[in-house]
MARVOTI-854706 format. One line per field, with one value per residue (C-alpha): residue in one letter; x, y, z. Coordinates in steps of 0.1 Angstrom, whole numbers, plus 5000, padded with zeros to 4 digits. Layout:
residues N
vodo A / ...
u X / ...
v Y / ...
w Z / ...
***
This chain:
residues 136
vodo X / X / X / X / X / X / X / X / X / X / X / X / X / X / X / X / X / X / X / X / X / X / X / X / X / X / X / X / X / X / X / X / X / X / X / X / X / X / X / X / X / X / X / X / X / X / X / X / X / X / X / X / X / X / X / X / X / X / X / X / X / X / X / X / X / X / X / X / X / X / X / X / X / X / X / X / X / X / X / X / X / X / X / X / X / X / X / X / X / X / X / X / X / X / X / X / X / X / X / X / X / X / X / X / X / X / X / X / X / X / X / X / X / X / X / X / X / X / X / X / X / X / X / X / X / X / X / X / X / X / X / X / X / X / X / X
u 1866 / 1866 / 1885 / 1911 / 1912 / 1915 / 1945 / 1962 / 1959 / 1973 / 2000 / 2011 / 2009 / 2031 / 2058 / 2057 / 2065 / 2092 / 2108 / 2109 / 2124 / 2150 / 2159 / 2164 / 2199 / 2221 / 2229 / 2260 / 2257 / 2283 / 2264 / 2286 / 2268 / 2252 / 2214 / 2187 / 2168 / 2143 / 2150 / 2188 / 2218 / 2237 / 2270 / 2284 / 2302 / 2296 / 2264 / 2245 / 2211 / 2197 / 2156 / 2146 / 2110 / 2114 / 2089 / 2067 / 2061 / 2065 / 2091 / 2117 / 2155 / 2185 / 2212 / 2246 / 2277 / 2306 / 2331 / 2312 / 2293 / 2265 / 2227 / 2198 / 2164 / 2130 / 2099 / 2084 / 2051 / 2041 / 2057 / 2053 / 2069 / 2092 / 2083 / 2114 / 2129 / 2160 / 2154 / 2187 / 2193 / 2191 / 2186 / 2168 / 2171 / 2153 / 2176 / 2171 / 2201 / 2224 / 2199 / 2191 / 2165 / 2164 / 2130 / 2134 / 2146 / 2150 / 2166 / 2170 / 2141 / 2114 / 2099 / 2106 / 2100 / 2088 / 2101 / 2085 / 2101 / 2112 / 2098 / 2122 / 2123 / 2102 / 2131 / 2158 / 2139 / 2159 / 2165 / 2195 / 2194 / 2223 / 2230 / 2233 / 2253 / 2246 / 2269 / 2291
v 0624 / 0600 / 0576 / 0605 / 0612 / 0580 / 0569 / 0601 / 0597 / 0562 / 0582 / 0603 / 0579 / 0556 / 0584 / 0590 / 0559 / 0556 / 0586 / 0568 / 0541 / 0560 / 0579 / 0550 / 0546 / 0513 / 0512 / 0500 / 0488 / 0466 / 0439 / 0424 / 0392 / 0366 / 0369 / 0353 / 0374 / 0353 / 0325 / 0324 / 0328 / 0353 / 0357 / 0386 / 0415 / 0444 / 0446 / 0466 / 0469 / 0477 / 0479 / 0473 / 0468 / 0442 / 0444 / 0473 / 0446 / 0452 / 0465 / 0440 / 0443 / 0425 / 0422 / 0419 / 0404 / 0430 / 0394 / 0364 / 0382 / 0363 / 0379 / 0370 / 0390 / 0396 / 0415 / 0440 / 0432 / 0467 / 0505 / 0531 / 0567 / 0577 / 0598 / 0618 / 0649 / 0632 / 0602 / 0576 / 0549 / 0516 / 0477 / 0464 / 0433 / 0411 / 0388 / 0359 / 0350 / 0346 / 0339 / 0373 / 0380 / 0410 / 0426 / 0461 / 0482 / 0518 / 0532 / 0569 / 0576 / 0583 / 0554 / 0522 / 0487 / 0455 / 0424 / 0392 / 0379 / 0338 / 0329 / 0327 / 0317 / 0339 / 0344 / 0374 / 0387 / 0426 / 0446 / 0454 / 0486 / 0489 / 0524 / 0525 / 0549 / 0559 / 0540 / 0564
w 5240 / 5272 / 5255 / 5246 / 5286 / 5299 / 5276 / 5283 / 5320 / 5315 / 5291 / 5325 / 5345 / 5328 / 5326 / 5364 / 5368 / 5341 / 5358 / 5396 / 5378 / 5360 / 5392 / 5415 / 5430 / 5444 / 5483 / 5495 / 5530 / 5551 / 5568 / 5600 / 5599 / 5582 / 5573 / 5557 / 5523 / 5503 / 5515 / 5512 / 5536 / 5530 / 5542 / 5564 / 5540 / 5518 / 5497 / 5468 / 5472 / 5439 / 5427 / 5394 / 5378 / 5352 / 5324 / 5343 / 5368 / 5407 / 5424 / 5431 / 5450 / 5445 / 5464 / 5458 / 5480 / 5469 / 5474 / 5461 / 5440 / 5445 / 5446 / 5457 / 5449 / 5470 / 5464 / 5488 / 5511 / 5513 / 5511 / 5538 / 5540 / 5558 / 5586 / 5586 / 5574 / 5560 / 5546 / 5553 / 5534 / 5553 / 5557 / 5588 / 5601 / 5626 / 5648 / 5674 / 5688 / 5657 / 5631 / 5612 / 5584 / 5564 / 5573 / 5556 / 5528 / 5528 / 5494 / 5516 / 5488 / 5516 / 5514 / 5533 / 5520 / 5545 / 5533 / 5537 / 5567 / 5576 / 5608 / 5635 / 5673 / 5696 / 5721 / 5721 / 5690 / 5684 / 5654 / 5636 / 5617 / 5595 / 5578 / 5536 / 5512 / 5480 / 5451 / 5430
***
């Protein structure tokens, strides 16, 4: 009877998480300048932000550059929730001077997602929040 348990806990389980997958949604956001995301410049322009979980396996966003069409993808570091009554979709970047890494993801979901950051210089440091809409 245990065994019965535990595999239909892992049953439900497995369906929650099928159904945040199903209901997760692509950003568009227009970023005014060039930034770093994995790794990768990025050029200034419009982008879709869009998470996927390939294979079951962690979460994992790709973004898209609406004129080259080139992507680049990056895993979280860790979730949080949103402490706000209206969750907004957004990107967050950290900036020195004119060197810019994405730092956060927030699919307007509740949650927000930190992004392993390049390091950067020390002086000027500010963030850039730039405001997402849902794709049609």
């Amino acid at each position: 009877m245990r065994n019965f348990t535990k595999k239909m806990t892992i049953a439900a389980a497995a369906m929650v998480v099928a159904v945040g997958v199903a209901g997760a949604q692509t950003i568009n956001a227009e970023v005014p300048f060039g930034f770093r995301a994995a790794g990768t410049v990025m050029p200034a322009g419009s982008y879709q932000v869009s998470a996927t979980h390939p294979g079951g396996s962690n979460l994992i966003f790709k973004l898209t550059n609406g004129e080259t069409n080139r992507s680049v993808m990056t895993l979280p570091s860790a979730n949080h929730i949103q402490k706000s009554s209206e969750p907004r979709a957004s990107l967050t970047f950290e900036c020195s001077g004119t060197d810019c890494a994405l730092v956060q993801v927030a699919p307007g979901s509740g949650q927000t997602y930190e992004i392993s950051k390049t390091k950067m210089g020390k002086e000027g440091i500010h963030l850039a929040v730039i405001r997402a809409v849902f794709a049609r």
